[in-house]
TORPA-321955 format. One record per atom (N, C-alpha, C): x, y, z; residue in three letters. Coordinates in steps of 0.05 Angstrom, whole numbers, plus 5000, padded with zeros to 4 digits. Example, Ala and Ser with C-alpha at 12.3 -4.5 7.8 and 13.67 -1.06 7.14 Angstrom:
2
(node (5264; 4886; 5156); "ALA")
(node (5246; 4910; 5156); "ALA")
(node (5264; 4934; 5156); "ALA")
(node (5257; 4955; 5142); "SER")
(node (5273; 4979; 5143); "SER")
(node (5258; 5001; 5157); "SER")
This chain:
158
(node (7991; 9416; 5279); "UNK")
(node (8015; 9433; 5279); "UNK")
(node (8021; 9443; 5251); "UNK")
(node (8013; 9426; 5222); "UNK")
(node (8023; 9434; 5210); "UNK")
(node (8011; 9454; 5196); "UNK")
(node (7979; 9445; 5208); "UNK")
(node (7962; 9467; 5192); "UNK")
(node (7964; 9499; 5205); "UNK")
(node (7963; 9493; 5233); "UNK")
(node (7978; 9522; 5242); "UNK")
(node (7999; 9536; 5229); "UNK")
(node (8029; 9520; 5227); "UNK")
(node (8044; 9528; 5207); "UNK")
(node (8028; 9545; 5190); "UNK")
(node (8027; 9524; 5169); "UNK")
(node (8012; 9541; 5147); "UNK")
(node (7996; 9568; 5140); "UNK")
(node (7978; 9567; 5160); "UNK")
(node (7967; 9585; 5164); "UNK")
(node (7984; 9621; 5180); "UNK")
(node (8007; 9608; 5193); "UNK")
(node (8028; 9630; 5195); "UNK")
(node (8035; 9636; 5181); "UNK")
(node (8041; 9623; 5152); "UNK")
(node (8060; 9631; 5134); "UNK")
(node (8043; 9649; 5115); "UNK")
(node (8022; 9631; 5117); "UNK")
(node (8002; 9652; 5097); "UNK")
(node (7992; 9680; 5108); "UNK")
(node (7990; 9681; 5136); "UNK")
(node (7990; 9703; 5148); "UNK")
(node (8013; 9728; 5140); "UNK")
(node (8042; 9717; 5151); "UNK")
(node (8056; 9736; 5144); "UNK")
(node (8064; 9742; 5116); "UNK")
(node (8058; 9731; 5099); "UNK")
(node (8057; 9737; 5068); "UNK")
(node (8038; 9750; 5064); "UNK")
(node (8012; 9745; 5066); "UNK")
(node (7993; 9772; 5062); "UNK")
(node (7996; 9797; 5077); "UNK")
(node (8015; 9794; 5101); "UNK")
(node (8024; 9825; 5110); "UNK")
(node (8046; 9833; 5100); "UNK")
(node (8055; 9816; 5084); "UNK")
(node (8075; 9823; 5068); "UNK")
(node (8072; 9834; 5043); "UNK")
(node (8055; 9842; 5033); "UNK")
(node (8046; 9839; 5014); "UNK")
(node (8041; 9822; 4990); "UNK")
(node (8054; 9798; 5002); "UNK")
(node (8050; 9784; 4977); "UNK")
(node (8073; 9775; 4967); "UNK")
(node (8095; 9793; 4973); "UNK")
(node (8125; 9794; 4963); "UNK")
(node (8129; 9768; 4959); "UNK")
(node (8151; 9758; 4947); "UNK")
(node (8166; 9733; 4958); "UNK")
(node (8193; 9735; 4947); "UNK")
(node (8204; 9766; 4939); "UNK")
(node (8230; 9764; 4924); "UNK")
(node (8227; 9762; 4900); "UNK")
(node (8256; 9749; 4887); "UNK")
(node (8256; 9734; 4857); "UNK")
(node (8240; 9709; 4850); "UNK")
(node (8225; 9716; 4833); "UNK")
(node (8210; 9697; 4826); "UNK")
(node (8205; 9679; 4808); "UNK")
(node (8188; 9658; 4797); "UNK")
(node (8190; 9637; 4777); "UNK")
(node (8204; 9649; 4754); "UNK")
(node (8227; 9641; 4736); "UNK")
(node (8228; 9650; 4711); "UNK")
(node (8249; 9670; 4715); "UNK")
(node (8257; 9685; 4735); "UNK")
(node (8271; 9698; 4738); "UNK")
(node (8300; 9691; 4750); "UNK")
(node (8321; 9698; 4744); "UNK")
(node (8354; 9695; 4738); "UNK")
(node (8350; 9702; 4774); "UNK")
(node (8367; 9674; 4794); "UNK")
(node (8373; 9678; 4821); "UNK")
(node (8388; 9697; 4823); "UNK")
(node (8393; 9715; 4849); "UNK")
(node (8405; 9729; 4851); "UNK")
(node (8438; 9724; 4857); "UNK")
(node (8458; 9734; 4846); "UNK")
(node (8482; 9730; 4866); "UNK")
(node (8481; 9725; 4893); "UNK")
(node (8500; 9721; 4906); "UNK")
(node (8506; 9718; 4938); "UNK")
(node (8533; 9702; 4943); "UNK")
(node (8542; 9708; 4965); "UNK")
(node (8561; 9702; 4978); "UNK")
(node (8557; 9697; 4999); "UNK")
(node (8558; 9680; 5020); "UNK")
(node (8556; 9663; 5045); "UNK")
(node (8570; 9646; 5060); "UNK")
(node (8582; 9655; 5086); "UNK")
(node (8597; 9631; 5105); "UNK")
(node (8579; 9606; 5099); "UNK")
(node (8599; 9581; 5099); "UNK")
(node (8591; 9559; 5107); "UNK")
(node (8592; 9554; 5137); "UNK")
(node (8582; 9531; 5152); "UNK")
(node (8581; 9535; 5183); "UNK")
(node (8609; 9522; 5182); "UNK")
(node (8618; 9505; 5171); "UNK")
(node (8645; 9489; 5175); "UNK")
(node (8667; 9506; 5170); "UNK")
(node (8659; 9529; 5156); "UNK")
(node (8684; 9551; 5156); "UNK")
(node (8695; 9559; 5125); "UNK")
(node (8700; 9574; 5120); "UNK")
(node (8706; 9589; 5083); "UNK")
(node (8680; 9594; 5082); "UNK")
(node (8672; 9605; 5050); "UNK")
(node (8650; 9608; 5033); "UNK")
(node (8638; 9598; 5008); "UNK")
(node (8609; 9603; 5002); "UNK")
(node (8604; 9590; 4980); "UNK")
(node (8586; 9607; 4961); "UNK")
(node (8586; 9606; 4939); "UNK")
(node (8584; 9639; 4927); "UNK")
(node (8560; 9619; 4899); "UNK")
(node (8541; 9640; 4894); "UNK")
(node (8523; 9628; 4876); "UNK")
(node (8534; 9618; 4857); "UNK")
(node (8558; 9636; 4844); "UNK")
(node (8576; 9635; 4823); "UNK")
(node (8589; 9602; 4818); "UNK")
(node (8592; 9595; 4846); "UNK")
(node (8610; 9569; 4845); "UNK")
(node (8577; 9544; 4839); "UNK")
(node (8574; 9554; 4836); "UNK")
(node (8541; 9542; 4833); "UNK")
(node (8528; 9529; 4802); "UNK")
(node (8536; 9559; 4798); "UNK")
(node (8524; 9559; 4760); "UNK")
(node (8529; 9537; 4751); "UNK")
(node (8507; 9524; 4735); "UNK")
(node (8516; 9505; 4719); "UNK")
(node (8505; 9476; 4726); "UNK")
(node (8500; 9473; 4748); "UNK")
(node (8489; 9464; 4767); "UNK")
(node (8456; 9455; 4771); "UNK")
(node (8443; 9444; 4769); "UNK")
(node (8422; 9452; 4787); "UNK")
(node (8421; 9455; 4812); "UNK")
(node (8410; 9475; 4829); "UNK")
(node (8404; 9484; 4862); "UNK")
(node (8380; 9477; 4867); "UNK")
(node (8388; 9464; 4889); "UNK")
(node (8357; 9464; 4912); "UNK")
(node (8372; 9478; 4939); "UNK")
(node (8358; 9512; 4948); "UNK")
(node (8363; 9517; 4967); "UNK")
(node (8345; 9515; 4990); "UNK")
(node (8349; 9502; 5012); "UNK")
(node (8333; 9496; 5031); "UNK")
(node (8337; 9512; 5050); "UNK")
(node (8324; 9533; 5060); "UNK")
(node (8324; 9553; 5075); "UNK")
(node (8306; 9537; 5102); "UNK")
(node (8320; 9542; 5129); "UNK")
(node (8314; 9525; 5152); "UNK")
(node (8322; 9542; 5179); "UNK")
(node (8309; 9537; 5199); "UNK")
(node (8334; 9545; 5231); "UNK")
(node (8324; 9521; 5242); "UNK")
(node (8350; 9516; 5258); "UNK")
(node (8337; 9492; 5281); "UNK")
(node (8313; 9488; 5293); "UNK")
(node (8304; 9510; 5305); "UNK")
(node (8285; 9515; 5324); "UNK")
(node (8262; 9518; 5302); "UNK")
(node (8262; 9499; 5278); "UNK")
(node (8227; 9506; 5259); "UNK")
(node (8221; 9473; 5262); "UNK")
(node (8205; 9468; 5279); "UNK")
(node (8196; 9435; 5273); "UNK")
(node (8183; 9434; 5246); "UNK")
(node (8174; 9439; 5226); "UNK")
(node (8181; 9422; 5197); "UNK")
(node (8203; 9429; 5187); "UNK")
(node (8225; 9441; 5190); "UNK")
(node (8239; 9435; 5188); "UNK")
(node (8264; 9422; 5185); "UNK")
(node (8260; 9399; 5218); "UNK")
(node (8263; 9387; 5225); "UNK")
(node (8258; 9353; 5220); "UNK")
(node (8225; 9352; 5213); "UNK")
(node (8219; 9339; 5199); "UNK")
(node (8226; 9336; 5166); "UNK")
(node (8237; 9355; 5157); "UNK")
(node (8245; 9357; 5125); "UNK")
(node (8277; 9340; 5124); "UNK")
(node (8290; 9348; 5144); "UNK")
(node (8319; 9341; 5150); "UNK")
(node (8329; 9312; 5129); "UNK")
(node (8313; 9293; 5143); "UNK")
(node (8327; 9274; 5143); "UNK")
(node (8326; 9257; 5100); "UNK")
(node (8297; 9266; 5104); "UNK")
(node (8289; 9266; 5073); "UNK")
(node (8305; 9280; 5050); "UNK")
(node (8315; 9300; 5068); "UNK")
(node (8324; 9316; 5042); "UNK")
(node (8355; 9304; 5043); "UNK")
(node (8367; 9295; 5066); "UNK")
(node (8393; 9279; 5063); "UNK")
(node (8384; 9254; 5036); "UNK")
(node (8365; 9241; 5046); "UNK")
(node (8370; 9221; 5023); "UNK")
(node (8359; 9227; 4994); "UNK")
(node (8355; 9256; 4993); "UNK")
(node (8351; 9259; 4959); "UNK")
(node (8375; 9269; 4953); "UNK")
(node (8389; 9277; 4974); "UNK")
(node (8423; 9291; 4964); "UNK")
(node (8438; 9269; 4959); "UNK")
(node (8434; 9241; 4968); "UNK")
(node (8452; 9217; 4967); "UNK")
(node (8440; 9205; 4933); "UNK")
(node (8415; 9204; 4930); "UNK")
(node (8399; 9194; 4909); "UNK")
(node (8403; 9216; 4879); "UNK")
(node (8409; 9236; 4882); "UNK")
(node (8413; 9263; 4857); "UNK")
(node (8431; 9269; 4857); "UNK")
(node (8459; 9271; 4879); "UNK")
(node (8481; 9285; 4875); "UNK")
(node (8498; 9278; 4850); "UNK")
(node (8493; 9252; 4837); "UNK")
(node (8508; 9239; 4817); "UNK")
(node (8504; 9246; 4794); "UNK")
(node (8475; 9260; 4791); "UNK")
(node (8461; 9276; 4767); "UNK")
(node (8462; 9309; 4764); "UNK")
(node (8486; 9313; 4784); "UNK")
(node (8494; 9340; 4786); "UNK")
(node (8483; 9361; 4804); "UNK")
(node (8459; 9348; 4819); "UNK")
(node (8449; 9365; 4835); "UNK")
(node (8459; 9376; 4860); "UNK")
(node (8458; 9402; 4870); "UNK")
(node (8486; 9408; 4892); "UNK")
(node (8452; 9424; 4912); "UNK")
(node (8444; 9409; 4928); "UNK")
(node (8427; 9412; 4948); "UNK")
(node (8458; 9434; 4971); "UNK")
(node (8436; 9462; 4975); "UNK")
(node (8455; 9481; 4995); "UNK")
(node (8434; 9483; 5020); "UNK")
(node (8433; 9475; 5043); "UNK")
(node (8418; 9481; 5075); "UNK")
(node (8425; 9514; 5075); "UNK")
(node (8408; 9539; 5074); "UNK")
(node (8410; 9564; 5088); "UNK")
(node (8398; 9565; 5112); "UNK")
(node (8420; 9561; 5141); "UNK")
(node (8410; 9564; 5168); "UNK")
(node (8398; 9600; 5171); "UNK")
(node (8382; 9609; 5172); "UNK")
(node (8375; 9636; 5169); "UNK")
(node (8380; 9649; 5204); "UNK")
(node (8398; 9665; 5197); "UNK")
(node (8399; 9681; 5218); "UNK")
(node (8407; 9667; 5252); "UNK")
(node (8419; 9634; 5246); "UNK")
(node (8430; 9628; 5273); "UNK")
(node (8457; 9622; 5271); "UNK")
(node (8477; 9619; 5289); "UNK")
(node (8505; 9613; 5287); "UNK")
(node (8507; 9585; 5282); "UNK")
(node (8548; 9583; 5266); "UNK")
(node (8541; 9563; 5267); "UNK")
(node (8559; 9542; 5275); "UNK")
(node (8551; 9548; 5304); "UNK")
(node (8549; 9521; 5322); "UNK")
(node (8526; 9506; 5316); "UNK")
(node (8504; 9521; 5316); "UNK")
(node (8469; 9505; 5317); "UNK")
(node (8472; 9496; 5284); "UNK")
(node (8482; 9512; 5266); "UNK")
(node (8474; 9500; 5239); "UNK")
(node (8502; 9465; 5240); "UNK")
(node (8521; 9472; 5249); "UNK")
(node (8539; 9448; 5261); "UNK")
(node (8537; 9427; 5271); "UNK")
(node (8513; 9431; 5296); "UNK")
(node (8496; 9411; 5310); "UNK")
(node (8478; 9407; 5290); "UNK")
(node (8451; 9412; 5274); "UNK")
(node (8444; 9408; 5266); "UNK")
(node (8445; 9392; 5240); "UNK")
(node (8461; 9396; 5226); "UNK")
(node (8484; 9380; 5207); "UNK")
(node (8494; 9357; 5214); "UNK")
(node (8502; 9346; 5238); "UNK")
(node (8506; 9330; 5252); "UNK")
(node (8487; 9310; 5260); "UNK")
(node (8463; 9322; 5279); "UNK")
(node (8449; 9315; 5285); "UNK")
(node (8424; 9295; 5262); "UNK")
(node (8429; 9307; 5237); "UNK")
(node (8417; 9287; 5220); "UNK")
(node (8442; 9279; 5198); "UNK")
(node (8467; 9275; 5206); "UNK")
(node (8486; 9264; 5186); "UNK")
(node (8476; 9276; 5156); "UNK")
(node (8477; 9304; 5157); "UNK")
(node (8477; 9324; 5140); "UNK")
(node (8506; 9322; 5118); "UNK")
(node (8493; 9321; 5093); "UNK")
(node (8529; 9311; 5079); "UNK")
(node (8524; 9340; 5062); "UNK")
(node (8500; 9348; 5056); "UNK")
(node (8508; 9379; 5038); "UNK")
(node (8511; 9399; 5058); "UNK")
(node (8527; 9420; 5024); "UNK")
(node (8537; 9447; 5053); "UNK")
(node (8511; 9463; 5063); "UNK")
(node (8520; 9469; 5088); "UNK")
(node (8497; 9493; 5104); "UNK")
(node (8508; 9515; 5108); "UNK")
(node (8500; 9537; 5109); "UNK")
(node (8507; 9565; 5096); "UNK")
(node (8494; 9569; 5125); "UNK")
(node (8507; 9595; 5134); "UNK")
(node (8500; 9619; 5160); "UNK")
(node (8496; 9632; 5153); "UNK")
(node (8467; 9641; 5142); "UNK")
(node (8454; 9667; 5126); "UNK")
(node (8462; 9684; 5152); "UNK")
(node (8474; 9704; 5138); "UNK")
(node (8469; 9728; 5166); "UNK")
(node (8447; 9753; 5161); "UNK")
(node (8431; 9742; 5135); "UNK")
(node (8408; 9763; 5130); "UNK")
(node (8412; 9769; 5098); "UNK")
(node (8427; 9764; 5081); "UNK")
(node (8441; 9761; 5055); "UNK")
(node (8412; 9746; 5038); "UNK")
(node (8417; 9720; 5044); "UNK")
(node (8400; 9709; 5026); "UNK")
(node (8373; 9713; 5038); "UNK")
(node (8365; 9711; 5067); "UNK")
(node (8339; 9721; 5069); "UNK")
(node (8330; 9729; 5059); "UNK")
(node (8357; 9764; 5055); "UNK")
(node (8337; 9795; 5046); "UNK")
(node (8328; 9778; 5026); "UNK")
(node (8349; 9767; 4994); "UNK")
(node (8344; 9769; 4971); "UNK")
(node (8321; 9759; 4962); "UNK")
(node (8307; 9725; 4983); "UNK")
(node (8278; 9715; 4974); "UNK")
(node (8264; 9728; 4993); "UNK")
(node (8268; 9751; 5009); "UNK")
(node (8242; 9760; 5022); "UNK")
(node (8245; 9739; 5035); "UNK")
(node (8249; 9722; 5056); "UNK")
(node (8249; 9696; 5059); "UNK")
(node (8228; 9706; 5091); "UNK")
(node (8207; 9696; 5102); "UNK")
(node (8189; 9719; 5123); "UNK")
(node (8165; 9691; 5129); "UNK")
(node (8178; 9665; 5131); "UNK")
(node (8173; 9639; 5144); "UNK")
(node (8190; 9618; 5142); "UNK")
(node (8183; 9593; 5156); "UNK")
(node (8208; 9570; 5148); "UNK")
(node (8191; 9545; 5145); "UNK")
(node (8192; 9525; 5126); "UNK")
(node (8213; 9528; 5113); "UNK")
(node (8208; 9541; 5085); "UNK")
(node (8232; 9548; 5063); "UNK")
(node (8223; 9556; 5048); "UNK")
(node (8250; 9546; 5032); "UNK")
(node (8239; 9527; 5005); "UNK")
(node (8248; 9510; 4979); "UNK")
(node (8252; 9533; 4953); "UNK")
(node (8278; 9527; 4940); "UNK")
(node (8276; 9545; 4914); "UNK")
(node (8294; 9525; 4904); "UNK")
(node (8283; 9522; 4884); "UNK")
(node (8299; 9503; 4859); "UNK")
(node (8297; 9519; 4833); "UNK")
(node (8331; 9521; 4824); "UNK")
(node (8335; 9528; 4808); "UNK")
(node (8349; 9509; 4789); "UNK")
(node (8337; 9524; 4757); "UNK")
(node (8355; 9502; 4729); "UNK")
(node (8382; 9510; 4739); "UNK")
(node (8405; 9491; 4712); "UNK")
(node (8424; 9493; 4718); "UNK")
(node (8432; 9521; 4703); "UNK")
(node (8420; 9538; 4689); "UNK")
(node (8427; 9570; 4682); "UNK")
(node (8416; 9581; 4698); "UNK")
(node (8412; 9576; 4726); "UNK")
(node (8407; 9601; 4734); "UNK")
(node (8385; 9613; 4741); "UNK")
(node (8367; 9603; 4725); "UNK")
(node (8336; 9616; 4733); "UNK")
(node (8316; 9598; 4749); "UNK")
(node (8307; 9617; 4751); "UNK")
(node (8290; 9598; 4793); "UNK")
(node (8269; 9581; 4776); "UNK")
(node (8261; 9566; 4787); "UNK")
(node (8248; 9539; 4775); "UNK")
(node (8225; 9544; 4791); "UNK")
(node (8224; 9545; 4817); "UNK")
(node (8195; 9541; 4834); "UNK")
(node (8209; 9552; 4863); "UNK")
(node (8184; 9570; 4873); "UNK")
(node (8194; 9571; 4908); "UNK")
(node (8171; 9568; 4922); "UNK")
(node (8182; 9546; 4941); "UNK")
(node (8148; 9536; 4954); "UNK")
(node (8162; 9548; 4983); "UNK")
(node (8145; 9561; 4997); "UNK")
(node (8139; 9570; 5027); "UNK")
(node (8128; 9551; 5039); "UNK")
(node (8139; 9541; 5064); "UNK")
(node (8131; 9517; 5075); "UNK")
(node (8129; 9487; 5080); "UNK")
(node (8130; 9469; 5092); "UNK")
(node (8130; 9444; 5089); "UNK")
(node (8126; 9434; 5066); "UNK")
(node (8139; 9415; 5057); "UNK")
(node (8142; 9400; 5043); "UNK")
(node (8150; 9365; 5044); "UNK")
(node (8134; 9346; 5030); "UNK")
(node (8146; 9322; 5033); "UNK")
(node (8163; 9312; 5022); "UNK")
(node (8177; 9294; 5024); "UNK")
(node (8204; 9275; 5004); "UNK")
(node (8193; 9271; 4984); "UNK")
(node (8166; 9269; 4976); "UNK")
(node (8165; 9266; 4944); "UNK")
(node (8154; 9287; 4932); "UNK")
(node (8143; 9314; 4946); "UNK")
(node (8141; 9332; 4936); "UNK")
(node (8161; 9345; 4926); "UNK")
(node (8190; 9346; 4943); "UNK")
(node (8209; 9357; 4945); "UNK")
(node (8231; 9342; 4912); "UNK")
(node (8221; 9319; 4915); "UNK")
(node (8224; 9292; 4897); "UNK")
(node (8215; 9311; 4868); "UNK")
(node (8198; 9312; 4870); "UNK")
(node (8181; 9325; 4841); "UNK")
(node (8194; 9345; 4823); "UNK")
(node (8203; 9366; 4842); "UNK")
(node (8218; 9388; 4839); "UNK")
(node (8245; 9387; 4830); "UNK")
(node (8250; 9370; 4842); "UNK")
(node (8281; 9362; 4836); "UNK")
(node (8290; 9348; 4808); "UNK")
(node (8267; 9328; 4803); "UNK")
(node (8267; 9321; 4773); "UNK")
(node (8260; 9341; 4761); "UNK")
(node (8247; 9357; 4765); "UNK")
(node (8239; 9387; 4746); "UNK")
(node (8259; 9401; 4734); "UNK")
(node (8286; 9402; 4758); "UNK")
(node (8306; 9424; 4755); "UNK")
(node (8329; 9399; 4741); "UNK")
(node (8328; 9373; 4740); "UNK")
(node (8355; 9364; 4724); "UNK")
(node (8355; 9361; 4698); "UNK")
């Protein structure tokens, strides 16, 4: 299953050309975004920070499988400043609600309505961007990832 994945993602990126948005080294873009629990959360309130954005929908089994891992690196980093954000891409959020739930989800999840997609080109799931705390993108991996891969990254950006 997962090598299938994979091989999707790499598919629609080479019909993509290749794209993937903003890239290593380069300043994230602004944004603004519903949370599923209701108000907003704006890159701005961010800065300063290091980000790990985890771009997900319910319906992606590794994504699914990423869930619960990435709760306990938000429990294990949050104290070192790290503010882990879930982007549900393009579903409501009831499902990003349930889903949040469903793995006792404690960071916020955002209801991309196509906002942050556009900005990473985002065109598989899942897809990881960790950024320093100024701002500039650190690494974006397309695709599954493990807790200590995800682990690696995260010490990269604090």
């Amino acid at each position: 299953m997962k090598r299938a994945c994979a091989l999707a993602v790499l598919l629609l990126v080479a019909c993509n050309g290749g794209t993937s948005g903003p890239g290593t080294g380069k300043i994230a873009p602004p944004w603004s975004d519903p949370l599923a629990t209701g108000g907003k959360l704006t890159s701005a309130s961010l800065h300063g920070d290091p980000v790990y954005l985890n771009f997900f929908a319910t319906w992606c089994p590794p994504c699914n499988e990423e869930a619960p891992g990435i709760e306990k690196l938000e429990k294990r980093y949050a104290g070192r400043g790290l503010r882990i954000v879930g982007v549900d891409v393009e579903e409501n959020a009831t499902l990003a609600r349930r889903f949040r739930a469903k793995y006792g989800l404690t960071y916020p999840i955002l209801v991309d309505t196509g906002t942050l997609e556009n900005l990473y080109r985002v065109n598989g799931l899942p897809v990881h961007v960790f950024i320093y705390r100024d701002g500039t993108i650190h690494r974006i991996v397309i695709g599954e990832m493990s807790s200590s891969e995800i682990r690696a990254e995260i010490r990269a950006i604090l």
